[in-house]
C-alpha positions as CSV (number, residue, x, y, z in Angstrom):
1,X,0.0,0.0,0.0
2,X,1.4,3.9,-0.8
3,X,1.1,6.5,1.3
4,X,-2.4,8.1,1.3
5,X,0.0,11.8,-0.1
6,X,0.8,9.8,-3.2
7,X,-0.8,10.4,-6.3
8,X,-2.5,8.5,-8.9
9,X,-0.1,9.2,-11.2
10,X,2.7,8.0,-8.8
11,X,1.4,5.1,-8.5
12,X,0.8,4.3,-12.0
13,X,4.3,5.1,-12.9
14,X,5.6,2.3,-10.0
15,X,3.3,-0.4,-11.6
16,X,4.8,0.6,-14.8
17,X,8.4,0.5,-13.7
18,X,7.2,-3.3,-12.2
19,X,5.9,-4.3,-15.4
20,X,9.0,-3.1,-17.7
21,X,11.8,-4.2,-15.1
22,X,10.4,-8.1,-15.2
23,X,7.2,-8.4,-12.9
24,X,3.4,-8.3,-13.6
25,X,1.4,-6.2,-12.0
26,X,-2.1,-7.8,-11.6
27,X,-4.3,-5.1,-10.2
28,X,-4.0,-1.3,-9.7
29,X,-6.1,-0.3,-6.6
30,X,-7.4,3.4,-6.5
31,X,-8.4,5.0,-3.3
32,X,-10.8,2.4,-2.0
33,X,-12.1,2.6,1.3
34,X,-11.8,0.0,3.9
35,X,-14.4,-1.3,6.3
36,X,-14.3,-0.3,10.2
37,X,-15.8,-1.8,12.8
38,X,-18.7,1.0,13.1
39,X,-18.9,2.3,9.3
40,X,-17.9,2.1,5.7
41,X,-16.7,5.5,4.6
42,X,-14.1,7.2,2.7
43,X,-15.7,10.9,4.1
44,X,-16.2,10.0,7.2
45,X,-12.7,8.3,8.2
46,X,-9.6,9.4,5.3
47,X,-7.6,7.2,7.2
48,X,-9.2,4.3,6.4
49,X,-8.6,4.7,2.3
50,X,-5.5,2.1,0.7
51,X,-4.3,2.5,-2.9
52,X,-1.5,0.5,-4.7
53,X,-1.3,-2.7,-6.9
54,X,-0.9,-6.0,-6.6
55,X,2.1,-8.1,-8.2
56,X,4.3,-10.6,-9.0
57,X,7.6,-9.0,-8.7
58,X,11.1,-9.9,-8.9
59,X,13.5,-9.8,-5.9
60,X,15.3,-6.9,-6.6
61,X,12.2,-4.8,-7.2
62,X,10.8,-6.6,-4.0
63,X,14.4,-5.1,-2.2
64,X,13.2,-1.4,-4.0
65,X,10.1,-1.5,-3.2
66,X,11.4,-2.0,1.2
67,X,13.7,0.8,0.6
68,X,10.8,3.0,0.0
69,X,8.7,1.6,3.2
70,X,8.6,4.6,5.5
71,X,8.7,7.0,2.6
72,X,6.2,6.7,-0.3
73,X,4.9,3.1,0.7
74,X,3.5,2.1,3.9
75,X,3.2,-1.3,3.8
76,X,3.9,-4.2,1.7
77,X,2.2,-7.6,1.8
78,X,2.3,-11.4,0.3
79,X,-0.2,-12.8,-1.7
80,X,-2.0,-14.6,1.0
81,X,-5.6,-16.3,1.5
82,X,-8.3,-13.7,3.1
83,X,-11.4,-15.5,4.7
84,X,-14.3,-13.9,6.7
85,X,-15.7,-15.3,10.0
């Protein structure tokens, strides 16, 4: 996930960079907001928006992408399983 301070734009130029350096980005995530425990909204609660992509990506770009953690990206996560209760 990027920052919530970097653009569109930004964004679409990383998944670029991923696709032309050897990975595959699979999906580019806009500003989606993310359910809390008491509401679903991006007006209400700005903190609770995420944008960014998912990909396969090589290990160098996976060692370019943690450099950046702290700056431009605040988190980055495996492809993993996600199940409801």
């Amino acid at each position: 996930m990027f920052k919530d301070n970097v653009s569109e734009d930004q964004i679409k130029e990383y998944a670029a960079q991923v696709n032309s350096g050897g990975g595959e980005v699979t999906q580019i995530y806009g500003i989606i907001p993310v359910r809390t425990k008491d509401h679903l909204s991006a007006v209400d609660d700005p903190e609770a928006l995420f944008q960014g992509f998912a990909a396969k990506i090589t290990d160098d770009q996976l060692q370019q992408f943690q450099s950046l953690q702290g700056n431009i990206i605040e988190s980055i996560e495996p492809d993993q399983i996600v199940t409801t209760q």
